[in-house]
Structures are given as structure tokens and as C-alpha cells.
N, CA, C and O atoms as a DFTB+ gen file, in Angstrom:
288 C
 N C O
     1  1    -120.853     102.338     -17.808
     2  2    -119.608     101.678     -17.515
     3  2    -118.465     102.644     -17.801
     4  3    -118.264     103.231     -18.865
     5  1    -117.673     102.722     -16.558
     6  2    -116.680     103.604     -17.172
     7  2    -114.722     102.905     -17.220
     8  3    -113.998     102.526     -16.300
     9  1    -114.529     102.988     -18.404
    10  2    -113.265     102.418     -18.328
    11  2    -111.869     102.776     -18.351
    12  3    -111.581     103.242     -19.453
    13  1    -110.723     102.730     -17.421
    14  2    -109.809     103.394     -17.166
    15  2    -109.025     103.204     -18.543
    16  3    -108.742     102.113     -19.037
    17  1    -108.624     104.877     -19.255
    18  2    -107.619     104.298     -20.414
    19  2    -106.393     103.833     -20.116
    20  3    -105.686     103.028     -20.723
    21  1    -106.285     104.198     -19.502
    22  2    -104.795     103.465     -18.846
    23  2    -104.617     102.144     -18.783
    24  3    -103.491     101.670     -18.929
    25  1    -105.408     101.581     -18.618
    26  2    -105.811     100.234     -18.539
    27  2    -105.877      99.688     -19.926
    28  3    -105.314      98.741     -20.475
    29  1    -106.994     100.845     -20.438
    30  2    -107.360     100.274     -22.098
    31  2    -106.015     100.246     -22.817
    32  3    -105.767      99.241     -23.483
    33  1    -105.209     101.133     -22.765
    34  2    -104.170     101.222     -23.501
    35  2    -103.154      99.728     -23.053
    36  3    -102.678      98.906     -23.837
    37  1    -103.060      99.753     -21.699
    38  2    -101.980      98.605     -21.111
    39  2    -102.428      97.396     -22.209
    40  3    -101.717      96.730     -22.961
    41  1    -103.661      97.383     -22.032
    42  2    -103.866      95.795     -22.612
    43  2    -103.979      95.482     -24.185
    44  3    -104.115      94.438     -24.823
    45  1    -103.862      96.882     -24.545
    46  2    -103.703      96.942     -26.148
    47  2    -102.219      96.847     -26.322
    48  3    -101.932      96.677     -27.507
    49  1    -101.415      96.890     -25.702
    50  2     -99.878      96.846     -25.707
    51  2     -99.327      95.497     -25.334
    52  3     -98.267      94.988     -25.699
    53  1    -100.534      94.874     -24.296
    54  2    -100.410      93.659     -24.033
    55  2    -100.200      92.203     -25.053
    56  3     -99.339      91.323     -25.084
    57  1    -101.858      92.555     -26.087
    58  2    -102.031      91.893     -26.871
    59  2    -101.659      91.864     -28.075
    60  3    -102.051      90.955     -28.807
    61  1    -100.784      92.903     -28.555
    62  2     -99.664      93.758     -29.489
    63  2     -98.268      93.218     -29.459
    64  3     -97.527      93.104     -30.436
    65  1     -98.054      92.967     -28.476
    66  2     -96.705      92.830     -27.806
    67  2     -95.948      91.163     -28.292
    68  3     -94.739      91.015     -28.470
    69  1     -96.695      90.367     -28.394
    70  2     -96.000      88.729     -28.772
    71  2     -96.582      88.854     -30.337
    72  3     -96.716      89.988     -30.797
    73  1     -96.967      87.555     -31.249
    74  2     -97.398      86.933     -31.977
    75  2     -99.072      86.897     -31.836
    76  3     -99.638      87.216     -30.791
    77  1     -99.556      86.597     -32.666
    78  2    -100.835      87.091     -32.946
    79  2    -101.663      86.011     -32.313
    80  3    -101.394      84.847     -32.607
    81  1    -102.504      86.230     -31.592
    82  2    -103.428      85.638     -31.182
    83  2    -102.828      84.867     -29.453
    84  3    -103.640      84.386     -28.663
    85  1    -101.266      84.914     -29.169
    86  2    -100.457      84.620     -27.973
    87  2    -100.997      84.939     -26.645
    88  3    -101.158      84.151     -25.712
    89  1    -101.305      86.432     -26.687
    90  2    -101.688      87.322     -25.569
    91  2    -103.494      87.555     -26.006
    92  3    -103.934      87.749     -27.139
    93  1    -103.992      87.495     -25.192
    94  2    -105.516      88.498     -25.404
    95  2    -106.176      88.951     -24.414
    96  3    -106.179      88.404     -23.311
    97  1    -106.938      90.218     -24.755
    98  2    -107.168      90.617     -23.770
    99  2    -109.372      90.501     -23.912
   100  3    -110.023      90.281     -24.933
   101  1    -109.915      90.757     -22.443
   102  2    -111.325      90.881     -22.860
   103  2    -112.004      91.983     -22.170
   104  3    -111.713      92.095     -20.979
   105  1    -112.779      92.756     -22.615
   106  2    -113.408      93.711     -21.877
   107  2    -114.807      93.568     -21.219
   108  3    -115.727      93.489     -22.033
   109  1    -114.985      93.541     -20.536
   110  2    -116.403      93.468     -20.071
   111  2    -117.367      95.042     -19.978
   112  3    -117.029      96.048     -19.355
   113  1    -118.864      94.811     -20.959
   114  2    -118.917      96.010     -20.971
   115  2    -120.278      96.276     -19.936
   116  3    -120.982      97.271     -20.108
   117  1    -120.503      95.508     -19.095
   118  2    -121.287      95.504     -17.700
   119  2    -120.049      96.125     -16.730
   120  3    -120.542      96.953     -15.964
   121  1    -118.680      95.988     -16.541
   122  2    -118.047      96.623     -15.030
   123  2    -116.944      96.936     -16.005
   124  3    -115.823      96.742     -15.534
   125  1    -116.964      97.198     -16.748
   126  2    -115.615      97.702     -17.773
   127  2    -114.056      96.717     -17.253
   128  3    -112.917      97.061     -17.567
   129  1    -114.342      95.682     -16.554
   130  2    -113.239      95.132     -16.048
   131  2    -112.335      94.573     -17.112
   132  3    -112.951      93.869     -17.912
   133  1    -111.280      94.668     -17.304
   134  2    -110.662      93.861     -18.733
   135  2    -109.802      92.553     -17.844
   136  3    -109.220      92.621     -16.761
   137  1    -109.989      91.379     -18.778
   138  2    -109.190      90.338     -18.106
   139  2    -108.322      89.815     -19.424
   140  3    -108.401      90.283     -20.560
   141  1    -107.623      88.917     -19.058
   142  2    -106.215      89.054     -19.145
   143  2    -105.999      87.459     -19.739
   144  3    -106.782      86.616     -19.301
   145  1    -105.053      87.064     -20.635
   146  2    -104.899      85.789     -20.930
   147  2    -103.568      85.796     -22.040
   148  3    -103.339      86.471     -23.044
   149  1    -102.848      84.746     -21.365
   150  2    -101.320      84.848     -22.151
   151  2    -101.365      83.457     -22.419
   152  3    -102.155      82.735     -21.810
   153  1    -100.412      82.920     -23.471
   154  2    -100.497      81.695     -23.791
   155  2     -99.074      81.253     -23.087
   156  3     -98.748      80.068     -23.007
   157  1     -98.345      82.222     -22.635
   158  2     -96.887      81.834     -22.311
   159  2     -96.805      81.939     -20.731
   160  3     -95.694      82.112     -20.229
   161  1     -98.081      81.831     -19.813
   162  2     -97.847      82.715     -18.446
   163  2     -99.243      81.689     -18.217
   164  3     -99.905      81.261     -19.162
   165  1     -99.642      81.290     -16.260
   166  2    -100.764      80.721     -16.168
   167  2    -101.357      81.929     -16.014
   168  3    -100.638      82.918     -15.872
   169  1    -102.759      82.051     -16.018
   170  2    -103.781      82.891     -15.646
   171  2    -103.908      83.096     -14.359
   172  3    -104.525      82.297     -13.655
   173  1    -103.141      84.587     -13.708
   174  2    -103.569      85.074     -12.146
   175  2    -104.772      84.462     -11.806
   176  3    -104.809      83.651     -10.880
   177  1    -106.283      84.914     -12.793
   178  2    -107.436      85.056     -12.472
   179  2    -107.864      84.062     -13.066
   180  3    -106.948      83.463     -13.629
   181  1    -109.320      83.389     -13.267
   182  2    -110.182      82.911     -13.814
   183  2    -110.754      83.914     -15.134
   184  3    -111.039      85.096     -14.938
   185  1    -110.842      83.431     -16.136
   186  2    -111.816      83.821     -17.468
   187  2    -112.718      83.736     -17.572
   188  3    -112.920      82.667     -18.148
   189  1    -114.016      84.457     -17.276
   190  2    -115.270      84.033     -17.402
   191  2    -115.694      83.110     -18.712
   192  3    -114.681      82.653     -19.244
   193  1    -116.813      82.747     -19.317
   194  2    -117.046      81.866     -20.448
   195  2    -117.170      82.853     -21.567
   196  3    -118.336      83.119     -21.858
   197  1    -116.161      83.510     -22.322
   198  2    -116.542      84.759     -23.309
   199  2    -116.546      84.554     -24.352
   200  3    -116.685      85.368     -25.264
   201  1    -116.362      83.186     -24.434
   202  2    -116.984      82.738     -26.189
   203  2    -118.573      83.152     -26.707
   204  3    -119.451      83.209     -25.846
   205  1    -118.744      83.297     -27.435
   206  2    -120.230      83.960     -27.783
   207  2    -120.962      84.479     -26.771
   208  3    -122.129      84.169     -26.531
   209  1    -120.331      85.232     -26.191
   210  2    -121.240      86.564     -25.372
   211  2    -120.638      87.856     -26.024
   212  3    -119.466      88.160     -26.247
   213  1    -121.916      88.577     -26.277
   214  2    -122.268      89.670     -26.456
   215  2    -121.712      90.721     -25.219
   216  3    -121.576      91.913     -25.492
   217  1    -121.346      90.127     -23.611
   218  2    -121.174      90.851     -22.913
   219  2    -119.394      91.460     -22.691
   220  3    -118.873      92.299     -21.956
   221  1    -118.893      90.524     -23.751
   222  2    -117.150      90.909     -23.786
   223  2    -116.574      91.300     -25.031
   224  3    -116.976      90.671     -26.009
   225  1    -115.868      92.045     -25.189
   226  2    -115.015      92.773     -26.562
   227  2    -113.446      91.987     -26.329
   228  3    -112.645      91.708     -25.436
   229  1    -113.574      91.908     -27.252
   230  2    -111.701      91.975     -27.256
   231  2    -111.265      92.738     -27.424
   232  3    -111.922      93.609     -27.995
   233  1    -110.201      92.962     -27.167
   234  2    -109.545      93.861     -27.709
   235  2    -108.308      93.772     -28.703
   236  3    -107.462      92.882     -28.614
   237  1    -108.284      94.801     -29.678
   238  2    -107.910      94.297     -31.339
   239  2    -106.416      94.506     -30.803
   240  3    -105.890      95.253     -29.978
   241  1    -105.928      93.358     -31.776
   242  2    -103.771      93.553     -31.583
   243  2    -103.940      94.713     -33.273
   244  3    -104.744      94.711     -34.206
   245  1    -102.885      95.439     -32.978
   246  2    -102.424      96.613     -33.689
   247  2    -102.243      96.071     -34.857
   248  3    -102.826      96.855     -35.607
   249  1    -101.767      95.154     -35.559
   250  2    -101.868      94.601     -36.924
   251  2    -103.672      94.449     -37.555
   252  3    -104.145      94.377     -38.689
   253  1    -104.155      94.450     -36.455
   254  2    -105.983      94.274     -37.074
   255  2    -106.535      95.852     -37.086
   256  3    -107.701      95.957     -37.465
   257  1    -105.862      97.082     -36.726
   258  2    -106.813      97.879     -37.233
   259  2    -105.822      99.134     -38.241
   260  3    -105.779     100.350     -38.056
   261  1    -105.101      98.311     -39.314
   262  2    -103.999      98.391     -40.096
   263  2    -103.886     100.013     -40.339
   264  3    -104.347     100.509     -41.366
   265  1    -103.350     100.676     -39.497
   266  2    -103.269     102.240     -39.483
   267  2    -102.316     102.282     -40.571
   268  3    -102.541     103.001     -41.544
   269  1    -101.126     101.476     -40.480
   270  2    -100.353     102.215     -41.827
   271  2     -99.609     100.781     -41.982
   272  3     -99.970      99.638     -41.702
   273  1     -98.079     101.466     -42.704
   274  2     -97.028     100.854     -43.184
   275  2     -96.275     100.117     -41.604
   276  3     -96.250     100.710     -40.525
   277  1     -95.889      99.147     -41.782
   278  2     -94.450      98.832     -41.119
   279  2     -93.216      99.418     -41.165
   280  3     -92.599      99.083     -42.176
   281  1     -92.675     100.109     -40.502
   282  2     -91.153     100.447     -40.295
   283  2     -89.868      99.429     -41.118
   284  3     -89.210      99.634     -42.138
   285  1     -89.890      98.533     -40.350
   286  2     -89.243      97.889     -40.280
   287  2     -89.483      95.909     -40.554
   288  3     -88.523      95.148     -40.428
């Protein structure tokens, strides 16, 4: 599976970007496709069922992989 970072990055900025848990994103690691889900926006697409499958990642909001201090 190969996955565009460009992409990877968009949706880490995505799910970064509001309040925690607002935005999320999912990866699929069969077509590397990432889909998309906002709590403030309807869904373009359909969500497959990615509750307990093994076949989707999330992807982590920037407060969960605590690199450092806050600025501000």
C-alpha cells in the first residue's frame, strides 16, 4: 500500500485543527485511502464500518503524540 504524504500530512492538520475528537481522520491500510469525518460539516463520502477493524488507523491529533511544550 502506498500512501501519499501529502495527504498523510493534510489529514493530520485536519484532525489537529478543531477540539479533540471534532474532526477525524481514517486510514485504510488495504488502498491507503484516508477518509474523512467532521462533526461540524456532513460527510462528502460514506464511512466504511471502522469500529473494531484491524483494517483502519486513525490518525493521532497532535496533542496525543505529546512532542513537547505548548507555546502559548
Amino acid at each position: 500500500m502506498a500512501v501519499d504524504f501529502s495527504e498523510l500530512l493534510e489529514a493530520f492538520e485536519f484532525v489537529s485543527s478543531v477540539g479533540i475528537a471534532e474532526n477525524t481522520a481514517f486510514l485504510c491500510k488495504e488502498t491507503g485511502k484516508i477518509y474523512w469525518h467532521s462533526d461540524w460539516a456532513d460527510d462528502v463520502e460514506e464511512i466504511p464500518d471502522i469500529e473494531d477493524s484491524e483494517e483502519y488507523i486513525r490518525i493521532p491529533e497532535k496533542e496525543e503524540l505529546d512532542l513537547g511544550k505548548r507555546w502559548c
